[in-house]
N, C-alpha and C positions, 0 to 999 in steps of 0.2 A: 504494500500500500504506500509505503513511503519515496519508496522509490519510483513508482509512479507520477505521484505529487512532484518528486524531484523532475524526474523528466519533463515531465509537462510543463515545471518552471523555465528549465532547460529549452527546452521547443519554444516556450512564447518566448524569453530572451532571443535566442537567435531569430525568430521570426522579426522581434522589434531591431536587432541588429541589422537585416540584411533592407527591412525597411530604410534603416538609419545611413545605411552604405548607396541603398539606390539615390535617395534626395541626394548626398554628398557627390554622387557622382554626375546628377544634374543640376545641382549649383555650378559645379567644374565645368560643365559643357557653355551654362548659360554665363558664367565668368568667361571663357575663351570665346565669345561671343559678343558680350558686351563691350570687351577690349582694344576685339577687330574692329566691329564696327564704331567705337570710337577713334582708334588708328586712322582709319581711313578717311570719316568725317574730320578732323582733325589736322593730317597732310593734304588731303584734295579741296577739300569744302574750308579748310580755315573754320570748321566751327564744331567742335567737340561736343562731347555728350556729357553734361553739367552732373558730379557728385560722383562721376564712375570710381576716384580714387578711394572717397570714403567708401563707397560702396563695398569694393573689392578687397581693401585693406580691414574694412570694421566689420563685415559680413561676410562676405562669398570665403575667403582664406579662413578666418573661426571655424566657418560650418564645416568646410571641405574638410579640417583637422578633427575637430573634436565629434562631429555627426562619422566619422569611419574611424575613427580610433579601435573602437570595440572590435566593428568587425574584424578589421584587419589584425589584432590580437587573437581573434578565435580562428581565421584562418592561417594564422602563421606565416602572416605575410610582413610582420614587423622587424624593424633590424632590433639585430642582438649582438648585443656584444657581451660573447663568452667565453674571455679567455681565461678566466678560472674553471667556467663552470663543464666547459668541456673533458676536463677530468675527472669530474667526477661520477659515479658508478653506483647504480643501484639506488640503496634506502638515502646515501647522503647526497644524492642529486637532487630527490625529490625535497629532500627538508632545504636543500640549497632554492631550491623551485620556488618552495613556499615560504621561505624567509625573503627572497629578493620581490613574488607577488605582494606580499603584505604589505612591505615600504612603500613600494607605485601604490597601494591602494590607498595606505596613508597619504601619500603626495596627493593623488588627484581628489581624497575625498576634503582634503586642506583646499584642494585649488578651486573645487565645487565648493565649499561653504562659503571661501574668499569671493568668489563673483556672486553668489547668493545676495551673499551682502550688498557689493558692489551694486547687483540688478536694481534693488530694494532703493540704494539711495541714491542710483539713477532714475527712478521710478518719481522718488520724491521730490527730488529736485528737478525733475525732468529735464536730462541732461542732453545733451545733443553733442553731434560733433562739429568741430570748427574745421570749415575748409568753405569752397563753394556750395556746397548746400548741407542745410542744416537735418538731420534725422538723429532721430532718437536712439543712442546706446543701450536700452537695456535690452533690447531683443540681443544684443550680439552679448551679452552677459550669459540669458535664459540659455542659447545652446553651450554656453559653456558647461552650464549647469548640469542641462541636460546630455551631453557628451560624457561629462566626467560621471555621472551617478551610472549610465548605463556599462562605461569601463568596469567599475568599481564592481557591480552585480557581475559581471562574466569574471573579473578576478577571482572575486570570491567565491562564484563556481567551479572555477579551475583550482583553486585550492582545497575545497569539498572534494575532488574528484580526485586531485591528489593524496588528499590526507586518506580518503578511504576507499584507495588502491583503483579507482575508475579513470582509466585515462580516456578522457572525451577528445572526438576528433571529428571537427566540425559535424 
């Protein structure tokens, strides 16, 4: 029964995962998109497309990062750097595994509370950015939020998985 319940936790995480990876990777399209056809209005026409920079810098790059974080963790498509841990074997791999997940979980669950907040008193203040056009920051806080909590649950599914010997693979 339990493991059931797990799974099927398991199953809607990656379902909200591969969701979270489709959007990122259509923000990317519509970022290479907005870019060119700013290029081009911009060299031919002398007349650019007004806020593209905040746009692409305070949103489309957040989302593309923190909306595939996840997945790309569960697919094992993130760099790693393991030149310790490639020597290791067996039971001390895995406590190696789940000591270095814990810390990242600690970091991004630090980096999620940090923009939580951030959103909150961007909200209150209703903060905008400075450049040519003015839009409000806390949506690009909210996907931070929600980037790093959805990290955080697939961590610490992978360290359930570890700790009680389930190697899950996408």
């Amino acid at each position: 029964m339990m493991k059931n319940k797990i799974s099927f936790f398991e199953k809607t995480v990656t379902l909200l995962e591969r969701f979270s990876m489709f959007f990122a990777a259509f923000i990317l399209l519509t970022m290479m998109t907005v870019i060119i056809a700013d290029t081009i209005l911009r060299h031919f026409f002398n007349h650019p497309i007004l806020g593209v920079l905040e746009v692409v810098e305070g949103f489309f790059m957040v989302a593309i990062v923190f909306f595939g974080i996840s997945d790309s963790f569960r697919a094992g498509e993130h760099i790693r750097v393991d030149l310790l841990s490639k020597n290791f074997r067996g039971r001390f791999k895995n406590i190696n595994e789940i000591i270095l997940q814990l810390v990242v979980a600690f970091f991004f669950i630090v980096i999620g509370l940090k923009a939580y907040k951030q959103m909150t008193t961007a909200l209150s203040l209703n903060q905008m950015t400075i450049g040519a056009l003015s839009i409000p920051i806390a949506p690009a806080y909210l996907i931070v939020v929600i980037g790093s909590f959805l990290f955080v649950i697939r961590l610490m599914l992978t360290i359930f998985s570890l700790t009680f010997g389930r190697v899950k693979e996408g």
